[in-house]
DRENDO-1510 file (C-alpha; in Angstrom, 1 decimal, always signed):
<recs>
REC; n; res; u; v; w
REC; 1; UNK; -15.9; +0.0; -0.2 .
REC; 2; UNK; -14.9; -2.8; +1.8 .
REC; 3; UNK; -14.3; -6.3; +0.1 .
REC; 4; UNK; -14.6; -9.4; +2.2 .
REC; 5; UNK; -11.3; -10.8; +0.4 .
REC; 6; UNK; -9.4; -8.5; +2.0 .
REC; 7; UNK; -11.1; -9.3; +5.7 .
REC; 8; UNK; -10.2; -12.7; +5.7 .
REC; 9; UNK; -6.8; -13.3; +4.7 .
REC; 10; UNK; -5.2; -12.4; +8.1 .
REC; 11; UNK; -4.2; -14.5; +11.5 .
REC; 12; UNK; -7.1; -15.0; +13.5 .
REC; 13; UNK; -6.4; -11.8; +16.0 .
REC; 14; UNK; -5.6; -9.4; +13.0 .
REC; 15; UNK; -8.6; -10.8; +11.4 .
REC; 16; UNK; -11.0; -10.2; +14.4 .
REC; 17; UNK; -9.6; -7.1; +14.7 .
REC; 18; UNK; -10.1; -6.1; +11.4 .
REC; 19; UNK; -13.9; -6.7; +11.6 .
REC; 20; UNK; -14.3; -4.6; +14.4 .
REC; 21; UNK; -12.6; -1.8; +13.1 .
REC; 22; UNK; -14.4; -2.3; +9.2 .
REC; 23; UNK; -17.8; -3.5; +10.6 .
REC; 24; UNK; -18.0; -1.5; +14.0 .
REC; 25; UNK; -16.5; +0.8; +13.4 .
REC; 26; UNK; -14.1; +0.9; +16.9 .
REC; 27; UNK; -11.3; -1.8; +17.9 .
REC; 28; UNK; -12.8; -4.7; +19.5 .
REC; 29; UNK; -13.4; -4.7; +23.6 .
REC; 30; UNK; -11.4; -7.2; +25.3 .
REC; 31; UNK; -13.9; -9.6; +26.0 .
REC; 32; UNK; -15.6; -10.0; +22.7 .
REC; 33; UNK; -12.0; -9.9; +20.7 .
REC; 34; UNK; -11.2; -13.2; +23.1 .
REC; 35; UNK; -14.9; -14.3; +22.2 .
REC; 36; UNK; -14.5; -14.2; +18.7 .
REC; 37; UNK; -10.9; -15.5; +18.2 .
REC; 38; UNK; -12.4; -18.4; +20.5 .
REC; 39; UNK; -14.5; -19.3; +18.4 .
REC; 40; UNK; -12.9; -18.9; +15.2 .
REC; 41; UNK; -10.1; -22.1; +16.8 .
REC; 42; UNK; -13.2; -24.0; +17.2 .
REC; 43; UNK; -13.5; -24.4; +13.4 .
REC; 44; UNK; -15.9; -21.6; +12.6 .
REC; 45; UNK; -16.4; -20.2; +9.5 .
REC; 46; UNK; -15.2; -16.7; +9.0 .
REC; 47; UNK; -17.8; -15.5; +7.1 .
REC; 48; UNK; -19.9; -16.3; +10.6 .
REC; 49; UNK; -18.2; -14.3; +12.1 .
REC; 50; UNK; -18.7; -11.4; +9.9 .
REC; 51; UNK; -22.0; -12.2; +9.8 .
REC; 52; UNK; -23.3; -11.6; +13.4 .
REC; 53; UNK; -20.9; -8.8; +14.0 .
REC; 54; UNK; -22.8; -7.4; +10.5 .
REC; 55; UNK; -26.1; -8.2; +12.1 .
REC; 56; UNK; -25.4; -7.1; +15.6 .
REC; 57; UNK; -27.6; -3.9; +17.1 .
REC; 58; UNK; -24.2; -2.1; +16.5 .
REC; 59; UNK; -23.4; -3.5; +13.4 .
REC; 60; UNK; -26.9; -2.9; +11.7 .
REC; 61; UNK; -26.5; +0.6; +13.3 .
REC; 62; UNK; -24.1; +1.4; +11.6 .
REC; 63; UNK; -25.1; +0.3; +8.1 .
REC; 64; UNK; -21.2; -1.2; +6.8 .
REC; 65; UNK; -21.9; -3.0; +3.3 .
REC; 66; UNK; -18.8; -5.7; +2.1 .
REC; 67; UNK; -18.8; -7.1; -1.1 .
REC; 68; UNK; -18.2; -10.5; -1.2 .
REC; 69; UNK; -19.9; -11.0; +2.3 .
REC; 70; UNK; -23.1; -12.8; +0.9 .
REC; 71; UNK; -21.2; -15.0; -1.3 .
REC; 72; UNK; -18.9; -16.2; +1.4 .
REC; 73; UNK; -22.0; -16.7; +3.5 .
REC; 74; UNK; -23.6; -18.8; +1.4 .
REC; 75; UNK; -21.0; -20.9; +0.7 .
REC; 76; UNK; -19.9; -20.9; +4.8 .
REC; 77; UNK; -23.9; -22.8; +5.0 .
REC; 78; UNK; -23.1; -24.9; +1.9 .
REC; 79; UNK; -19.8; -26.4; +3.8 .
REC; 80; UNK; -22.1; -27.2; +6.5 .
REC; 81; UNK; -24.7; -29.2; +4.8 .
REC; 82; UNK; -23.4; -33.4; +4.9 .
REC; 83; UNK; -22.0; -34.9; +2.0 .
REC; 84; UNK; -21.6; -32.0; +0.3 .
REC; 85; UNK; -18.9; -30.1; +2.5 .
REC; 86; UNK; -16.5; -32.7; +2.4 .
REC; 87; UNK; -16.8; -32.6; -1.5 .
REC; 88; UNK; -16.4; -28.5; -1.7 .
REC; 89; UNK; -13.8; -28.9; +1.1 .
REC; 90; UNK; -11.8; -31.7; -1.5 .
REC; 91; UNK; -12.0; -29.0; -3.9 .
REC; 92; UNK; -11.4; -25.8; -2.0 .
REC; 93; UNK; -7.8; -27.4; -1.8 .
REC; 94; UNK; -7.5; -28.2; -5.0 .
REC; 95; UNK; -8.0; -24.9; -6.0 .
REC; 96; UNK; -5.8; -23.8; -3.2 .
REC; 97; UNK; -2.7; -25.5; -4.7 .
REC; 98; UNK; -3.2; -23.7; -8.0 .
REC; 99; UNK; -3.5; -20.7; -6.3 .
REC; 100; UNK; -0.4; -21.3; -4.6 .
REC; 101; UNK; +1.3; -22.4; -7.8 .
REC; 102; UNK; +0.1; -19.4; -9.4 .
REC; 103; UNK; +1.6; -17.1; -7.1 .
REC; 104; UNK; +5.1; -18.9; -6.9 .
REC; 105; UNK; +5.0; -18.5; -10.5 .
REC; 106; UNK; +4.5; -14.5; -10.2 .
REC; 107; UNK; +7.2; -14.2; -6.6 .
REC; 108; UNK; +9.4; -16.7; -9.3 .
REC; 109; UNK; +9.3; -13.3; -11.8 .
REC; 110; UNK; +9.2; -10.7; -9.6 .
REC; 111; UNK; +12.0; -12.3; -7.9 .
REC; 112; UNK; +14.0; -12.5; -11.6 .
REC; 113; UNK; +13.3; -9.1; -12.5 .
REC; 114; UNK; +15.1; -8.3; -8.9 .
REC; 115; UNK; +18.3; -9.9; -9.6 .
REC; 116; UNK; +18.2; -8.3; -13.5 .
REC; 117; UNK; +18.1; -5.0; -11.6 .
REC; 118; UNK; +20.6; -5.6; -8.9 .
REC; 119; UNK; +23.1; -7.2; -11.5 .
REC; 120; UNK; +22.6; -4.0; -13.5 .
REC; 121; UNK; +23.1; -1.7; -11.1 .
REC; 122; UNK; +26.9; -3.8; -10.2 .
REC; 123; UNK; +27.7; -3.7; -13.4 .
REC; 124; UNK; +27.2; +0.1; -13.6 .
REC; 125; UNK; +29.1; +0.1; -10.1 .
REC; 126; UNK; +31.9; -2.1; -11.7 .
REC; 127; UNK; +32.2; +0.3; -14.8 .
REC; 128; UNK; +32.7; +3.5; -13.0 .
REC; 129; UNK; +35.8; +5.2; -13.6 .
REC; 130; UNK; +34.9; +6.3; -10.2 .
REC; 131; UNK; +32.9; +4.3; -8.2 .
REC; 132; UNK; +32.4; +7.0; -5.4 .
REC; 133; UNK; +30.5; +8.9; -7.1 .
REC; 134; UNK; +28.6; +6.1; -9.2 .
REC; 135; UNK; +28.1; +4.7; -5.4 .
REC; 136; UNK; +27.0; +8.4; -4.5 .
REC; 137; UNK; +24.4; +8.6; -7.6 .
REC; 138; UNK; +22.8; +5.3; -6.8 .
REC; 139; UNK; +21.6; +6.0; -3.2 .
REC; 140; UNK; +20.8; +9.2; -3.8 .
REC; 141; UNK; +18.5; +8.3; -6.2 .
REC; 142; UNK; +17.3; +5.9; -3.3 .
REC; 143; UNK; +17.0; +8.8; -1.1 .
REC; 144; UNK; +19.7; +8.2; +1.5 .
REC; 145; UNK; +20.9; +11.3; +3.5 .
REC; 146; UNK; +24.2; +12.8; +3.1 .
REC; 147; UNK; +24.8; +11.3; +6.8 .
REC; 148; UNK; +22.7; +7.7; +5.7 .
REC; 149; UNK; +25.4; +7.9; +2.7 .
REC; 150; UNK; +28.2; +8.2; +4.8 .
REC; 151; UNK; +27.4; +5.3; +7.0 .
REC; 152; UNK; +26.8; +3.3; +4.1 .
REC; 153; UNK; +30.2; +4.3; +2.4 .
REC; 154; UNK; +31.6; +2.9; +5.6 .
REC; 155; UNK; +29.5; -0.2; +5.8 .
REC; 156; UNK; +30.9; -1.7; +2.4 .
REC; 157; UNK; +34.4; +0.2; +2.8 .
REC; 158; UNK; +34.1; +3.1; +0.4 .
REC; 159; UNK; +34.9; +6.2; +3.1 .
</recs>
């Protein structure tokens, strides 16, 4: 199943591309990829764009269903109509700056559980009686070669 969601939040080129290979089916020719990144500077929805290659002879041919796609139409029209864009534009970046909170909130505690890792791990590194081989343990639990150990050994002084 294909979600819309994931479509969209790309650059324009990886986006274009994208739909051609979920929609068509094929990577985009030269001349409609230029086309359709084109038109996408020119302020066009994204959801437009999805929407004629969707309803293309090719795209109807081939029958690809997103979820999501309707929605985002709808709302692409809704953005259009006077009056009222401006007002869901005002509040699509409202929403945006919560999202963006929200998600430096969770990099924020991914980030932390990092560092409680790494400091773990030097502490165990510190502790060894033989750090050579507490060194060796470590990355081969990371799944470093013998040789990928050696250089590494090197790297930091160890060999």
């Amino acid at each position: 199943m294909i979600y819309y969601r994931d479509l969209v939040y790309n650059d324009d080129e990886q986006f274009v591309w994208n739909c051609y290979v979920e929609i068509l089916g094929r990577e985009p020719d030269s001349t409609g990829f230029v086309h359709h990144v084109n038109v996408l500077r020119t302020g066009r929805p994204r959801a437009m764009i999805v929407r004629s290659l969707m309803r293309s002879t090719e795209g109807r041919r081939r029958g690809t269903k997103i979820r999501g796609a309707r929605a985002a139409f709808f709302w692409a029209r809704l953005f259009r109509v006077p009056g009222i864009g401006s007002l869901l534009a005002r509040i699509e970046r409202v929403n945006d700056t919560w999202e963006l909170r929200r998600s430096m909130r969770r990099l924020e505690l991914e980030t932390t559980k990092l560092v409680a890792i790494a400091q773990e791990q030097a502490d165990m590194f510190a502790r060894s009686p033989n750090r050579r081989s507490a060194l060796a343990l470590r990355d081969a639990e990371s799944g470093l070669s013998p040789r990928g150990l050696r250089i590494f050994e090197e790297l930091i002084g160890q060999g």
